[in-house]
C-alpha positions in Angstrom: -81.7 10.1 -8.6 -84.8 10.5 -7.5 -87.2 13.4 -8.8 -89.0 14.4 -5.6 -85.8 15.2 -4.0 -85.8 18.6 -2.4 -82.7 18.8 -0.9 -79.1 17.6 -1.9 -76.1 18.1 0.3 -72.7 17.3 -0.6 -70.7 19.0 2.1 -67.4 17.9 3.7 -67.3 14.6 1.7 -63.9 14.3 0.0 -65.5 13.8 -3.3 -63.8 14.5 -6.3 -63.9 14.3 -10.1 -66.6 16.5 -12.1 -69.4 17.7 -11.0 -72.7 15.6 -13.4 -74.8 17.6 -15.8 -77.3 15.3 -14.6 -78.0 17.1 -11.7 -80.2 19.3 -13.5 -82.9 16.9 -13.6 -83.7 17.1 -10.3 -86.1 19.5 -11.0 -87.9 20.2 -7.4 -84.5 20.4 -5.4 -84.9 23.7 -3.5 -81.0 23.4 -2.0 -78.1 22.0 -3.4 -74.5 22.4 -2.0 -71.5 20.5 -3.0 -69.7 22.7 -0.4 -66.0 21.6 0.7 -65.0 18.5 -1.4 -62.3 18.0 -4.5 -64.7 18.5 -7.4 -63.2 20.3 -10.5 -64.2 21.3 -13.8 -66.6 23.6 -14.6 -70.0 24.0 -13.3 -72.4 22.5 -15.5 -75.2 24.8 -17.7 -78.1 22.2 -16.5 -78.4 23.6 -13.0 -80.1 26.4 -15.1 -83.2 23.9 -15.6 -83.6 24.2 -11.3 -86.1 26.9 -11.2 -87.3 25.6 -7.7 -83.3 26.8 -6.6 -83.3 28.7 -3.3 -79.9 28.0 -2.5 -76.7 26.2 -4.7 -73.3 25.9 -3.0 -70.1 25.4 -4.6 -67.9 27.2 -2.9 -64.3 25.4 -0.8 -63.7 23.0 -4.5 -61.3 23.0 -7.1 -63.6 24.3 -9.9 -62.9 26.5 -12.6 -64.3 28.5 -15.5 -67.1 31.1 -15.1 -70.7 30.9 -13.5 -73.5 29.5 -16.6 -75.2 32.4 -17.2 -78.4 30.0 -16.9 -77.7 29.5 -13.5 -77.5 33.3 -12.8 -80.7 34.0 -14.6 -81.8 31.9 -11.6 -81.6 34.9 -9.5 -83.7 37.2 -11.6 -86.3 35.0 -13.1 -87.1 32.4 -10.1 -86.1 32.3 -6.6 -82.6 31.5 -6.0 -81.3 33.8 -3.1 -78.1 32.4 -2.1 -75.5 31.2 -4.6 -71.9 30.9 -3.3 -68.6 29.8 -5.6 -65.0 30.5 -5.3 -64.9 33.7 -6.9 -62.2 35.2 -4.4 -59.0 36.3 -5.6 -57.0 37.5 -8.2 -57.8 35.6 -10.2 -60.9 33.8 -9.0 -61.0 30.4 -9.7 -64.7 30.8 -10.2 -66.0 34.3 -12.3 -68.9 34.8 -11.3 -71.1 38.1 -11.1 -74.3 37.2 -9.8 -72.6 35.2 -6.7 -73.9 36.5 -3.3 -71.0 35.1 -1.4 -67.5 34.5 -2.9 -64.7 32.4 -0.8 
């Protein structure tokens, strides 16, 4: 990966398997959306380290587990605005409280 990268879309792919801590060394992404594939697992802790975040997609996967609360601190302490999962249901797949769109 390169580190200049701003934007990263995933969307519509078929991709599966887990979704790589690695991505969180892509420091100056300002949009990343694995929207609409087969990725499962849990959503890794490292997207925390994207403080350039304006948007992060993961919403219409097979992921589980809860939102890493370093990825919601996104919201507060930098400027991520748009962070969708799927939190929908009962249960959700996806717990996540600082989501601004839940499918």
């Amino acid at each position: 990966f390169g580190t200049s990268l701003t934007s990263l879309v995933f969307e519509v792919n078929n991709f599966e398997g887990t979704i790589s801590t690695r991505f969180g060394e892509l420091t100056n992404l300002e949009e990343l959306a694995f929207l609409s594939n087969r990725f499962e697992g849990t959503i890794p802790q490292t997207f925390g380290r994207l403080t350039r975040l304006q948007t992060l997609h993961f919403a219409g996967n097979l992921l589980t587990g809860t939102m890493p609360r370093e990825v919601c601190a996104l919201q507060t302490d930098h400027n991520l605005n748009a962070l969708s999962s799927d939190c929908a249901g009962s249960p959700p797949p996806v717990e996540c409280e600082c989501c601004t769109l839940c499918l």
